[in-house]
N, C-alpha and C positions, 0 to 999 in steps of 0.2 A: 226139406219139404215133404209134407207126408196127405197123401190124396186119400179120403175117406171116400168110400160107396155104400151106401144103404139100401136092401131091400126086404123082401119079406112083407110089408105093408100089403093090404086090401080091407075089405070089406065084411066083415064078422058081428054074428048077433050078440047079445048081451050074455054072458054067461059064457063065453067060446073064447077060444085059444087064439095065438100066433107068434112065431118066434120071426125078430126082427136080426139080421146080419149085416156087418159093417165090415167089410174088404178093407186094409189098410194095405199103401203103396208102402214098398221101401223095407229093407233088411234091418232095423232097428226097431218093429212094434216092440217087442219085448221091453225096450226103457222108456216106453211112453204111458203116462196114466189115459185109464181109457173113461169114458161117460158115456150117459144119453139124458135128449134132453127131449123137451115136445112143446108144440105149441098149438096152441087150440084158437080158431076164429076168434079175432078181436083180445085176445091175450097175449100179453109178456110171456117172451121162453122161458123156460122152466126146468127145474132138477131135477130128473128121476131116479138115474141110479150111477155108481162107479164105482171101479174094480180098479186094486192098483197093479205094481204089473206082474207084478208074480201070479194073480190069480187070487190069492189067499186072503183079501180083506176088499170086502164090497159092503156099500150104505145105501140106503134107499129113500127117498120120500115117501112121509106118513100115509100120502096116497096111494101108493101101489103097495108097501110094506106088504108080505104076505103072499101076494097075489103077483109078483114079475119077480125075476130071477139074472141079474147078469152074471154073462161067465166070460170067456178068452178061452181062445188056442192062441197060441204064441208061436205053434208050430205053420200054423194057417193064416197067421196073422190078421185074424180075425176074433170078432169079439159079438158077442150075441144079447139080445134082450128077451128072454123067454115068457109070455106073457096071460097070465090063466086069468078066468073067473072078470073076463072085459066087461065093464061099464059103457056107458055112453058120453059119461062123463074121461072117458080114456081116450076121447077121439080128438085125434091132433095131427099135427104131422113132426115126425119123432128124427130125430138129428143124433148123429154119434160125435163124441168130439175127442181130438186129444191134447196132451201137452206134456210138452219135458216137463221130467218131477226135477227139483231142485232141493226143495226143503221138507215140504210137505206132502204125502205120500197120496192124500186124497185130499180132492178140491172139490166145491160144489158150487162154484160162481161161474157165468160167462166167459167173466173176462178172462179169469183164468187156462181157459181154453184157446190154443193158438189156433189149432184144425178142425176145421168142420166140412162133412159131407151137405151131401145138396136136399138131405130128406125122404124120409118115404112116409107114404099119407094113409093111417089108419083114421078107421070108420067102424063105430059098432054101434049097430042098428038095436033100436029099443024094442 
């Protein structure tokens, strides 16, 4: 069983920063692939980025491509979303997820995702 926290969320104008952190419970992050996902009033969640677990290969959705950055400490077992150059269209409320890799090193579905924290709610004011 692996307990995700999210926080980092608030309130940022268009144009402004914030980096989002997810606390993973339990002495095993390191073999778990990590994600984040978001969802926006009246929308289906959604893919934003994942890092597999060494650190060394992360994908992004076309939407933030460029503009968010995920990383890991594996020491802190913790995993970050770094997020420049916000839209208003970025405002969601953003979920970390994880899941034993088995086959595939990186996944970008749901379902694929065993663990999810409880969310933190970003806001960027136009």
């Amino acid at each position: 069983q692996v307990q995700l926290v999210e926080s980092g969320g608030g309130l940022v104008q268009a144009g402004g920063s914030l980096r989002l952190s997810c606390a993973a419970s339990g002495r095993t992050f390191g073999s778990y692939g990590m994600a984040w996902f978001r969802q926006a009033p009246g929308k289906e969640r959604e893919f934003v980025a994942v890092i597999s677990r060494s650190g060394g290969s992360t994908r992004y959705a076309d939407s933030v491509k460029g503009r968010f950055t995920i990383s890991r400490d594996n020491a802190k077992n913790t995993v970050y979303l770094q997020m420049f150059s916000l839209k208003p269209e970025d405002t969601a409320v953003y979920y970390c997820a994880s899941r034993t890799v088995k086959f595939v090193e990186l996944a970008y579905s749901l379902r694929d995702y065993e663990y999810w924290g409880q969310g933190t709610q970003v806001t960027v004011s136009s």
